[in-house]
C-alpha positions as CSV (number, residue, x, y, z in Angstrom):
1,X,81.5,65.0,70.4
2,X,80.3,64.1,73.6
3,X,82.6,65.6,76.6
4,X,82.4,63.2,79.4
5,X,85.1,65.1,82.2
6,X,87.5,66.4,79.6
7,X,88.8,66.6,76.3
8,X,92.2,65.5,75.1
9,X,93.7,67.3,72.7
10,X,97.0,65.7,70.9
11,X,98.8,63.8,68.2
12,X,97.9,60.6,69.4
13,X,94.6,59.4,67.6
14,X,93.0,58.2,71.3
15,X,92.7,62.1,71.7
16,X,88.7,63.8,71.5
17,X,90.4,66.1,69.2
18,X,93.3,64.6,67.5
19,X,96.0,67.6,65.6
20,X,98.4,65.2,63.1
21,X,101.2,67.8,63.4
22,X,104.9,66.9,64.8
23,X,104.5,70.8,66.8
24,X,101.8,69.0,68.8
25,X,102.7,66.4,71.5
26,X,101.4,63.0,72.3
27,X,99.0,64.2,74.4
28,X,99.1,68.2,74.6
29,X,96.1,69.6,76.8
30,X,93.0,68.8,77.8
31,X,90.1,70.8,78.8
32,X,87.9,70.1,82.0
33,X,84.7,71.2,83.5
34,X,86.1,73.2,86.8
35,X,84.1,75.0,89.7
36,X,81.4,75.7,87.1
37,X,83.5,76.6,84.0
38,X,86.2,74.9,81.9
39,X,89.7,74.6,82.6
40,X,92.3,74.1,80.3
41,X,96.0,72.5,81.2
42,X,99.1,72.2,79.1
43,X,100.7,69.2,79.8
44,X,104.2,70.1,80.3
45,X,104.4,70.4,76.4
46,X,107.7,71.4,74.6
47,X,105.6,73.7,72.1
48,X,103.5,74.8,74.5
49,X,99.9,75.9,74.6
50,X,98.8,79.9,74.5
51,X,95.5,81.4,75.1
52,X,95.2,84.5,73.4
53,X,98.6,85.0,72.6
54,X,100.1,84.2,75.8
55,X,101.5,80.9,77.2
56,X,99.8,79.4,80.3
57,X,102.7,78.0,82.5
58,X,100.1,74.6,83.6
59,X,96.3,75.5,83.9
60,X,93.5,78.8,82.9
61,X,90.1,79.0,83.3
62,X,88.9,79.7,79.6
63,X,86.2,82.3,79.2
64,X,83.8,82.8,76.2
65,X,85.5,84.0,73.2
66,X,89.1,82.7,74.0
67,X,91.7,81.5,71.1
68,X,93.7,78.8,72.1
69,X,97.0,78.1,70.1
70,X,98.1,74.2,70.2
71,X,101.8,74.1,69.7
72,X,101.2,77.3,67.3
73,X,100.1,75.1,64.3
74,X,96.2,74.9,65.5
75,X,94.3,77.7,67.0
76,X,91.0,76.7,68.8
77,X,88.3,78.9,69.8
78,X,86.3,78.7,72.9
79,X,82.3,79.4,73.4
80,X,80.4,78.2,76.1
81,X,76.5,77.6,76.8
82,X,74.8,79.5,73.9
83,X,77.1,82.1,73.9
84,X,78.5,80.9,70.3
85,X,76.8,83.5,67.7
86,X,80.1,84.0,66.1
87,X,83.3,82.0,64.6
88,X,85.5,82.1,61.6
89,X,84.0,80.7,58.6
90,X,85.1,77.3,57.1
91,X,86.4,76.0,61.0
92,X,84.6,72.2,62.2
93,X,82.6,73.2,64.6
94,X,82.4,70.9,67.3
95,X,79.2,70.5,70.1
96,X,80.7,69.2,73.3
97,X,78.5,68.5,76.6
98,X,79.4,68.4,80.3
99,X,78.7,64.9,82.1
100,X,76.2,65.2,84.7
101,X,72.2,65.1,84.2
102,X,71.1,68.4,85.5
103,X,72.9,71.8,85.1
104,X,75.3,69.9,82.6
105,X,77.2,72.7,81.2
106,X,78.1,72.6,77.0
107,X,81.1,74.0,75.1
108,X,81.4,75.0,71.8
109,X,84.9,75.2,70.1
110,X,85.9,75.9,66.5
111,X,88.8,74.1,65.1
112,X,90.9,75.6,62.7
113,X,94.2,74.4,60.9
């Protein structure tokens, strides 16, 4: 999946990753490229979105390695540049690339239900 300023992550089947789940909203978060790194925003979910086991109030700045829980009925896992050597086994594995030509950043994240 090509990541072109963000990805979407939500119900609604417009969403780069799309969770079919009434615990996940509409449109739930989205992750951007920020100041070098990736961002990643709840937006003003009921459920909520946690990183690592604890809620972010409205935006954090993943680093490598981080579990993100959508709505606590998907946990995503976070990898950036070729940092991904690890996972749990039977996730989708999804390639996503930053826009831009040079210095384009890539994120790796592992989907599971």
């Amino acid at each position: 999946m090509e990541l072109i300023g963000g990805a979407t992550i939500g119900r609604a089947p417009d969403n780069s990753i799309c969770i079919d789940d009434p615990g996940v909203s509409r449109y739930h978060s989205i992750i951007e490229e920020h100041d070098g790194g990736f961002r990643l925003n709840d937006l003003g979910t009921r459920n909520g979105t946690n990183v690592n086991g604890a809620p972010i109030s409205s935006q954090y700045d993943l680093r490598d390695g981080d579990s993100i829980s959508i709505g606590g009925v998907c946990r995503i896992e976070f990898y950036s540049g070729d940092s991904f050597t690890q996972g749990s086994r039977g996730a989708e594995e999804q390639r996503s690339r930053g826009a831009g030509e040079q210095g384009s950043h890539s994120i790796q994240l592992l989907v599971c239900t």
